[in-house]
LUMMARDO-351546 format. One record per residue (C-alpha): residue number from 1; residue in one letter; y, x, z. Coordinates in Angstrom, 1 decimal. Last residue first. Layout:
 resi resn     c2     c1     c3
  NUM    A      Y      X      Z
...
This chain:
 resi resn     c2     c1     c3
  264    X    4.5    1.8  -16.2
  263    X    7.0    0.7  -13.7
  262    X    8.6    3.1  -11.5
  261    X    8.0    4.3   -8.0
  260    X    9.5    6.8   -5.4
  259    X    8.2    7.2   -1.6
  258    X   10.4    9.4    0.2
  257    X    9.3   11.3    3.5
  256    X   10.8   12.6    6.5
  255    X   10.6   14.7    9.6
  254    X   12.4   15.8   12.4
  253    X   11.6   16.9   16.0
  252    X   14.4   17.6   18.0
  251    X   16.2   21.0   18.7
  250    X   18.1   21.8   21.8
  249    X   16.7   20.2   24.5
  248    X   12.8   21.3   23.3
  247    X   10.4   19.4   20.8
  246    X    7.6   21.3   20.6
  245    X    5.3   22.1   17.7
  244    X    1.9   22.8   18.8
  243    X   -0.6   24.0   15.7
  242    X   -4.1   24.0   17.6
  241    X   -3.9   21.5   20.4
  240    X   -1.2   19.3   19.9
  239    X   -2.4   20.2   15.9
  238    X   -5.2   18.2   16.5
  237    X   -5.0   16.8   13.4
  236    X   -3.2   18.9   11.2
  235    X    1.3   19.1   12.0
  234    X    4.1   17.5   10.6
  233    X    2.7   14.5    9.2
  232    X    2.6   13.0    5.1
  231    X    0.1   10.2    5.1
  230    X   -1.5    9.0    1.9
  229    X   -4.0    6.4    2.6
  228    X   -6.0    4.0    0.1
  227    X   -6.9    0.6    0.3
  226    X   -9.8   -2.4    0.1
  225    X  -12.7   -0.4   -0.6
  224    X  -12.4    1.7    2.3
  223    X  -13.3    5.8    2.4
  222    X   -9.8    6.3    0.9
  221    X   -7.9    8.7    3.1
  220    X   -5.9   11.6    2.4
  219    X   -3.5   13.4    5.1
  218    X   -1.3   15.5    4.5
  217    X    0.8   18.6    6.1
  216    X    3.1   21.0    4.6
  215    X    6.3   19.0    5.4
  214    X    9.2   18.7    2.9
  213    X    7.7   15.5    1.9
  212    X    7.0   13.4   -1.1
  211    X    4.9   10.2   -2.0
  210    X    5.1    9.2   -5.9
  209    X    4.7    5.8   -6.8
  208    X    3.4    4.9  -10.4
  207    X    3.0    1.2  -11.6
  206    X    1.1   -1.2  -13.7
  205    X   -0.3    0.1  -16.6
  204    X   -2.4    2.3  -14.9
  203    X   -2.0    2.0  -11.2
  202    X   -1.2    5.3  -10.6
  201    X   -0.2    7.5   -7.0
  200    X    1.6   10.6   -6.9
  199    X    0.9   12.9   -4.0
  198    X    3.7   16.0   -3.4
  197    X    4.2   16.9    0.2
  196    X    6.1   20.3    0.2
  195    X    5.7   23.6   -1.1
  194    X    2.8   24.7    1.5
  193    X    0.9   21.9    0.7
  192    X   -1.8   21.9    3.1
  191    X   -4.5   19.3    3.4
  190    X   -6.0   17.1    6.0
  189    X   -9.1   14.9    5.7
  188    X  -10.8   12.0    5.3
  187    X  -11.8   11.8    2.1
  186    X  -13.8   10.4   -1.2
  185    X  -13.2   12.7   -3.0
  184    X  -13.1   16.4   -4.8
  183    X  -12.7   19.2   -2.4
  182    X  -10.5   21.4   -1.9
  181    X  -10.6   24.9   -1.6
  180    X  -11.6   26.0    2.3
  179    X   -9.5   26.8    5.5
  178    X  -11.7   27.3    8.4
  177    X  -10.2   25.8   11.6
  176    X  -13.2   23.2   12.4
  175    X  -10.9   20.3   11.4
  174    X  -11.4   17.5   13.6
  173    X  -14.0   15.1   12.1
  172    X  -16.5   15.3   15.4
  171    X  -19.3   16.7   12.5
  170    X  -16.7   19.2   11.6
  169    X  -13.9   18.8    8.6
  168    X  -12.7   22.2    6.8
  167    X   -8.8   21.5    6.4
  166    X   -8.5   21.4    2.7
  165    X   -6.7   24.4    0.9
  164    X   -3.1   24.8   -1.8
  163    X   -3.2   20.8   -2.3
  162    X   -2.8   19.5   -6.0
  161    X   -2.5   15.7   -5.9
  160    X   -3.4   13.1   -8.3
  159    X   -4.3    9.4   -6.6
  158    X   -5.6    7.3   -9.1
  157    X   -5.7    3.5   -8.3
  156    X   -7.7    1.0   -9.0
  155    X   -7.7   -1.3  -12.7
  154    X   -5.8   -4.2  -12.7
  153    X   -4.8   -7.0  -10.1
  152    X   -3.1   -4.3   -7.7
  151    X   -6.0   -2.6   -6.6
  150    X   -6.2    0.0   -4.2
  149    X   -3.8   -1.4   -2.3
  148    X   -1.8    1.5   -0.3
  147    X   -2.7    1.5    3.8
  146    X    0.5    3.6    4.6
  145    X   -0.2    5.9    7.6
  144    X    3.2    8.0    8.0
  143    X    3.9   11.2   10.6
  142    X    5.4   12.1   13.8
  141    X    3.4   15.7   16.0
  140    X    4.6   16.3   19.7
  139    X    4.4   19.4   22.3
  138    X    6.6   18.8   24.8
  137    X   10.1   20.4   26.6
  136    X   11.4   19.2   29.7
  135    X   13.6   16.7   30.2
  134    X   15.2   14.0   28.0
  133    X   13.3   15.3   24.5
  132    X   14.3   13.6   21.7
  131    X   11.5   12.5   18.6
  130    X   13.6   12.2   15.1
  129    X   11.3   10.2   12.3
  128    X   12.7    9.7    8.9
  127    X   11.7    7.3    5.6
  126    X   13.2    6.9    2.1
  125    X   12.4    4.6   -0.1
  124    X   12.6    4.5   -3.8
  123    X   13.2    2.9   -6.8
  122    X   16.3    0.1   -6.2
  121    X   17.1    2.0   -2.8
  120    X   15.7    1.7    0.5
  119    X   16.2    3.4    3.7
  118    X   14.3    3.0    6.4
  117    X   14.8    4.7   10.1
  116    X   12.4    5.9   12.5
  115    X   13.8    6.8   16.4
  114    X   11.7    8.6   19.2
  113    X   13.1    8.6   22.6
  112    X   12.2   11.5   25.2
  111    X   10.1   11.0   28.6
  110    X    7.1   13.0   29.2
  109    X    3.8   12.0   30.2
  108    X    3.0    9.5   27.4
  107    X    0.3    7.3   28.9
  106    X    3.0    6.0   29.8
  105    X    6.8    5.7   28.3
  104    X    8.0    7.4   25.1
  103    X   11.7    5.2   24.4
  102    X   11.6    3.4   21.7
  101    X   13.9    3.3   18.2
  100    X   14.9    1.6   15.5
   99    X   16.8    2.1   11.8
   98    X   17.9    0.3    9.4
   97    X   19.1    0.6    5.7
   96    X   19.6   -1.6    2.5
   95    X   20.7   -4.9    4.6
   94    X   22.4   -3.4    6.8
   93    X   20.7   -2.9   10.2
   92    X   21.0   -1.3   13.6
   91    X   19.4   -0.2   16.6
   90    X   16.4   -2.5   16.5
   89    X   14.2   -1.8   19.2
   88    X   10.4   -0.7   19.1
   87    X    7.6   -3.0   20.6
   86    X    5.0   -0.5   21.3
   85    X    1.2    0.1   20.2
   84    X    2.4    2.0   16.9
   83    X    4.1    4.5   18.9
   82    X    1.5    5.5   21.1
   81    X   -0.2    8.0   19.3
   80    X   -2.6    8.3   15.8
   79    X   -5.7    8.9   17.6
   78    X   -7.4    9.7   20.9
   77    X  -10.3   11.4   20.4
   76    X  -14.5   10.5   22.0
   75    X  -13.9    7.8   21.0
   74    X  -11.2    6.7   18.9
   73    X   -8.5    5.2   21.3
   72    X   -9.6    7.6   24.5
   71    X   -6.9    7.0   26.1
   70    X   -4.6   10.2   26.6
   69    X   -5.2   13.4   28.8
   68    X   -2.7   15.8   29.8
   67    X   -3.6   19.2   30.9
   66    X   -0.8   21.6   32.7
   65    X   -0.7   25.4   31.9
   64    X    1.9   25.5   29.0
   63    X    1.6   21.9   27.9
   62    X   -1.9   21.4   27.1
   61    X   -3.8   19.0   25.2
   60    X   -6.7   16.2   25.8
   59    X   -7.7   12.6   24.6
   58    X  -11.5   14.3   23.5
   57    X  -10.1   16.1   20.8
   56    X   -6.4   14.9   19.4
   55    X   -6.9   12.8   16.4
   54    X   -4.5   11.5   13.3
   53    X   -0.7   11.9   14.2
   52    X    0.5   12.7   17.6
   51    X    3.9   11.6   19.0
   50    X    3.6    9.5   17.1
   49    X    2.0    7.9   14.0
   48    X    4.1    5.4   12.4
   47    X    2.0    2.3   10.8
   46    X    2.2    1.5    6.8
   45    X    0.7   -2.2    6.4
   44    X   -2.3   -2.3    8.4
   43    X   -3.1   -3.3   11.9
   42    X   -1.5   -6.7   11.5
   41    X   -3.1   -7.2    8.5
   40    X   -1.7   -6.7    4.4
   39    X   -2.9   -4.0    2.7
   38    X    0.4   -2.6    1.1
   37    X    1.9   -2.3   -2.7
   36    X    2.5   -6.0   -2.2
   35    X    4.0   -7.0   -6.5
   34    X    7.2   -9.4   -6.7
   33    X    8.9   -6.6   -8.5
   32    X    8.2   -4.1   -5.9
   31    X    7.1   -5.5   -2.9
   30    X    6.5   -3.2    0.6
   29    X    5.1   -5.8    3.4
   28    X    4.4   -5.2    7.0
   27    X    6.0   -1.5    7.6
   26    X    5.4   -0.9   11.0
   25    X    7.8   -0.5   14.0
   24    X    4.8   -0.6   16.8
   23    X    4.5   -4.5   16.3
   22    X    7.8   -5.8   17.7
   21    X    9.4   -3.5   15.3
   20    X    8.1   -5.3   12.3
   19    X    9.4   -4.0    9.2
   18    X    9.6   -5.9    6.2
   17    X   10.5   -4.1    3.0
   16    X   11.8   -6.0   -0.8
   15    X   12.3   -4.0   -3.9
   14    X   13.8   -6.3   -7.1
   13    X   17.2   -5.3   -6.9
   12    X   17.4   -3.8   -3.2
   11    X   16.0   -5.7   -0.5
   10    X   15.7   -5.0    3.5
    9    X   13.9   -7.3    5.9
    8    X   14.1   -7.1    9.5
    7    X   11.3   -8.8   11.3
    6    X   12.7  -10.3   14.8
    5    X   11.5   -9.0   18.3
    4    X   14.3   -6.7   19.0
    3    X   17.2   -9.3   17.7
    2    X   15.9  -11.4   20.8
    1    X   13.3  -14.3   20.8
């Protein structure tokens, strides 16, 4: 088995992180205190999206005048990229910090490297994204899906959160385009926080963890018993589409996210 294959585990006092590049660079176990914060499955834990987060309609986008067309992963859409389908190398690790990387390959038509690295401290994490471009430039969209336990042996968890719209969702679940107040649970659906990602989940009496971005752009999910989803992303879904944000020669796209907790 080489280094690229192998788990790498990061602890700081009582926070422990396992991230499994060999399986699309995920997060497989967060523990604070001896406690999994994450649903545990190999298609759970917290998963990168990229270069597209959430769906992109019918597999399809545009590049100027070409049309590209993806796998149809979530029929009729393709969802959530590439990235979490691909064995991702280790580029380094210290114990506290690493980072990893892929390069895009098919059905991904244009080539560029994506790197996500992990840094954890005794109450927080901190987590980036940076997609390259080798050639020409391309639309692309990076972003988190943590599957959060909903319950951590007490009572479920509260999210709290105080988003400026909700993405109006269609019958396909792409947002329609119309901007609307938000709307009390249960979703699946994109926000806009124009002042940055702010979401704090509560376990009361057990722990509070508090998921922040720069980025305007979340995404709430808790339509399953078993967890919750709060995933910070550059663009909506479908932004390839409706919001393109290209990564050109000269400027990469970046984005990052810190998770913060303390005990209650």
């Amino acid at each position: 088995m080489s280094s690229s294959e192998k788990d790498v585990r990061l602890s700081v006092g009582d926070a422990e992180l396992t991230v499994n590049p060999a399986n699309g660079c995920r997060i497989s176990s967060l523990r604070i205190g001896g406690t999994e914060l994450l649903r545990q499955g190999e298609r759970y834990g917290c998963f990168p999206m990229v270069p597209w987060c959430g769906r992109t309609e019918n597999g399809q986008f545009r590049n100027g005048g070409v049309l590209h067309r993806m796998p149809l992963t979530a029929p009729p859409h393709a969802i959530h990229g590439t990235g979490r389908d691909t064995a991702w190398k280790t580029a380094r690790e210290t114990g506290t910090e690493a980072s990893f990387y892929y390069d895009l390959a098919d059905p991904w038509p244009y080539p560029g490297r994506v790197t996500q690295t992990f840094e954890l401290a005794d109450d927080s994490l901190t987590l980036a994204f940076g997609i390259e471009t080798y050639g020409d430039s391309f639309p692309a969209q990076a972003g988190w899906h943590p599957w959060f336990r909903r319950n951590l042996g007490g009572e479920d968890v509260r999210i709290d959160f105080d988003p400026a719209w909700q993405e109006e969702r269609g019958e396909d679940h792409l947002p329609t385009g119309r901007r609307i107040p938000p709307l009390a649970g249960p979703w699946d659906d994109a926000f806009g926080m124009p002042d940055g990602v702010h979401v704090t989940l509560t376990w009361p009496e057990q722990l509070e963890l508090t998921v922040k971005s720069r980025t305007e752009w979340v995404v709430v999910y808790d339509e399953q018993a078993e967890a919750v989803c709060v995933e910070p992303q550059s663009g909506p879904p479908n932004g390839l589409n409706t919001a393109p944000q290209y990564v050109t020669p000269i400027e990469p796209l970046e984005i990052a996210t810190t998770w913060s907790w303390r005990s209650l």
